[in-house]
N, C-alpha and C positions, 0 to 999 in steps of 0.2 A: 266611783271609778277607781280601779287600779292603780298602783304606784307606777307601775310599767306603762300601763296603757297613758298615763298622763303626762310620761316620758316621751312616748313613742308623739303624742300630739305635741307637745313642745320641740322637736326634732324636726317633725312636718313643716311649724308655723315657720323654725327661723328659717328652714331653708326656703320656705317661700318669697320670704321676706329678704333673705339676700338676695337671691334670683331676680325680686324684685326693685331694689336698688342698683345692684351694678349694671341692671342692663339699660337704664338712665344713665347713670355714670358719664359724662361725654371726657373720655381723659382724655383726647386729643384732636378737640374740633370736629368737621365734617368731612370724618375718612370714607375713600373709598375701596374697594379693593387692594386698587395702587400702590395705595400705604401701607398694606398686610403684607410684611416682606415674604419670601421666598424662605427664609430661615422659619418666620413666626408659624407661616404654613407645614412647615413640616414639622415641627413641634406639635403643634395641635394636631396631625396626623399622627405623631407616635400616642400622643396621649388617647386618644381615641381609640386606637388599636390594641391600646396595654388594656383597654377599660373591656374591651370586646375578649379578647384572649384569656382574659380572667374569667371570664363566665360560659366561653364555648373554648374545646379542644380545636386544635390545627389540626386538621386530615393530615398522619402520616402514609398516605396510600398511597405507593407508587405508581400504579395501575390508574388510578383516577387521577393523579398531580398531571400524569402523563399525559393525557388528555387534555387538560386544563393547558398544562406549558404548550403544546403541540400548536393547538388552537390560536392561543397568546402570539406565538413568536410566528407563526405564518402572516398573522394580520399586521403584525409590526415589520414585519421584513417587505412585505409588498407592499406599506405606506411608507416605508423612510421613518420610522418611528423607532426613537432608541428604546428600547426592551428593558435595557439597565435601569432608564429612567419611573419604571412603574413595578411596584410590587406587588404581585398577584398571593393570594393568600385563598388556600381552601380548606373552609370552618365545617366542623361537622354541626351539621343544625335542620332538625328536618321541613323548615321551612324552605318556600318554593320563594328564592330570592336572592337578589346579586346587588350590590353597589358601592360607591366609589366612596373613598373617604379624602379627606383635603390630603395634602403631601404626596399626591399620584399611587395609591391605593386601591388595589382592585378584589375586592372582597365576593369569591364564589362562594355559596351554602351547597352541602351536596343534598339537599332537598331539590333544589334547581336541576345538579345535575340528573336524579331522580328523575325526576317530573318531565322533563326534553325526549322527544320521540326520535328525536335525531341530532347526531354532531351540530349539525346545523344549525338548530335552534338554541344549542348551547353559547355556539359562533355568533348568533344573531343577538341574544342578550350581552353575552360581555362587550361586541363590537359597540351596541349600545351605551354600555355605561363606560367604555375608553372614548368614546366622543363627549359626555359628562366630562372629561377629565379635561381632554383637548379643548372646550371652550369654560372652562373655570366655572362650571354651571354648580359647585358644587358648593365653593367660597361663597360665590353671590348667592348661593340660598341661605347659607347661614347668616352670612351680612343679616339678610333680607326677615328670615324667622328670630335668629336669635340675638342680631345686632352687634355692633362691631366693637365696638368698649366692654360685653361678654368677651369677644371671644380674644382681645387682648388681654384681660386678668388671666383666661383660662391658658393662653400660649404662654404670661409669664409665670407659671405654676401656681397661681394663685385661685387654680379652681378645687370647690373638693369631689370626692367622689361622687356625688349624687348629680352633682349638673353638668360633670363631665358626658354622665351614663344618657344623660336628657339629651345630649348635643346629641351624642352617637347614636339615640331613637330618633334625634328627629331627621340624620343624616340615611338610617336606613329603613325608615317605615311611613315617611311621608311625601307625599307627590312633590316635584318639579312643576313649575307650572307649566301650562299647556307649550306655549313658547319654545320652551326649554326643550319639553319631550319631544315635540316636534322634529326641532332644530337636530337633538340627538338621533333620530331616528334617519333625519335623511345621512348626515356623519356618516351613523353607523349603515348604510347601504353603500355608500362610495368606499370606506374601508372593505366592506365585501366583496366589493365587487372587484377592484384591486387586488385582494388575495383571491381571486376566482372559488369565492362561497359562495352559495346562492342565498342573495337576500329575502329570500323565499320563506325560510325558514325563520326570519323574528316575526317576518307575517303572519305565518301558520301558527308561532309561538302566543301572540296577542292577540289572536282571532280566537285561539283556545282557551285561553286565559275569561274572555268575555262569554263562554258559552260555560266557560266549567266554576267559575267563581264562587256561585249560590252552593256547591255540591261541596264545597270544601273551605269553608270558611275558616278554621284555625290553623292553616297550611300555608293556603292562597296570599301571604305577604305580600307579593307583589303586586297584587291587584291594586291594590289602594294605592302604589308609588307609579300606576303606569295607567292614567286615568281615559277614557275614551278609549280602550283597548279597539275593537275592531274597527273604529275611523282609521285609527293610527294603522292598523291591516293593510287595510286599500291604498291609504297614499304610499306605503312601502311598497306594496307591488306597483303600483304607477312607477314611480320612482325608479325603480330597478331598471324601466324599459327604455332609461335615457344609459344605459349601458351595455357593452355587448355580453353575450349570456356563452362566454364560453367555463362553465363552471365545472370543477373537480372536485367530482364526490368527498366525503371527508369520511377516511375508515379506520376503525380501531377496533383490532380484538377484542376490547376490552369491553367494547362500547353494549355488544347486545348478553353481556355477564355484569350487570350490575347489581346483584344480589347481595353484595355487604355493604350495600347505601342506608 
């Protein structure tokens, strides 16, 4: 063996090995949520998003931001949702994927916006993942995968870069449980339906998702964070018919020029 390569193995072992102690760790008895202040939360959201921004560019595109904010502040203006309180962010990254990070974070890829046959379905995912936001679904999955005395070292800056980078994969490449998707899913129909979007479109979006999957496997990110894709279809269109369907198209110039995605 190499001098490097039995560097690179001794690198691997301890970080497993820390990973593997602190996440026993119990530094402050049987917390739950409760106890992860509102400060520690958004601490571990900046840190997470410094970890993200170092490996992908912020979309400076007007033309696409535009879109993105447009969408944003319709759904928040028709729910009573402060707009200040959630920062939308669009990564260029050509994977087909959206999600929430702790500290009210809303992470678009413009592979996502790519991949959406229509405003709507762009509307129908992020309403999606600002329901994530809205029931804390995103803390109690970390709790729940990577444990709560992790993610107090990591909020007091005591994480290093590698397990930082593992929190922010497991925050945007792996499912919610069924519950959870659910529970977002209906969320995100009543936020649509209040801004008169048709929640049509996260349906048409996960129905396609389950038909196109196999055809695109290194793109398809989202598949694997949004599990039962076209069950989840139907009860969205059920769902929808408990509200009245006076819905207004969503139009952007911009929308059928998307050629520098």
């Amino acid at each position: 063996m190499t001098k490097a390569f039995l560097q690179f193995i001794l690198l691997i072992s301890l970080f497993l090995l820390t990973w593997f102690a602190l996440s026993r760790i119990n530094f402050t008895g049987n917390m739950d949520l409760d106890q992860f202040s509102s400060e520690q939360e958004k601490k571990l959201g900046e840190l997470l998003l410094e970890s993200l921004t170092r490996s992908k560019d912020i979309n400076r595109n007007d033309s696409i931001n535009m879109v993105v904010d447009s969408i944003f502040h319709k759904i928040c203006k028709a729910n009573k949702i402060e707009s200040d309180e959630i920062n939308v962010l669009v990564i260029d990254d050509s994977e087909i994927n959206a999600f929430a990070l702790p500290g009210d974070h809303l992470v678009v890829l413009t592979g996502l916006i790519k991949y959406c046959k229509t405003p709507e379905e762009l509307a129908g995912v992020m309403a999606h993942e600002m329901a994530h936001i809205e029931k804390d679904h995103v803390m109690k999955k970390l709790i729940k995968e990577v444990g709560i005395s992790m993610l107090f070292v990591i909020a007091g800056g005591n994480g290093n870069f590698e397990i930082i980078r593992e929190v922010l994969h497991t925050v945007s490449s792996r499912a919610f449980d069924r519950e959870q998707e659910s529970e977002a899913d209906l969320v995100a129909v009543e936020l649509l339906s209040k801004s008169k979007i048709d929640p049509s479109g996260l349906g048409n979006f996960l129905f396609r998702l389950s038909q196109e999957a196999d055809d695109m496997p290194d793109e398809l990110v989202i598949i694997s964070t949004h599990p039962g894709s076209q069950e989840r279809s139907a009860e969205i269109l059920k769902e929808k018919k408990k509200y009245p369907e006076n819905y207004a198209p969503l139009k952007f110039s911009y929308w059928d020029n998307r050629t520098d995605l």
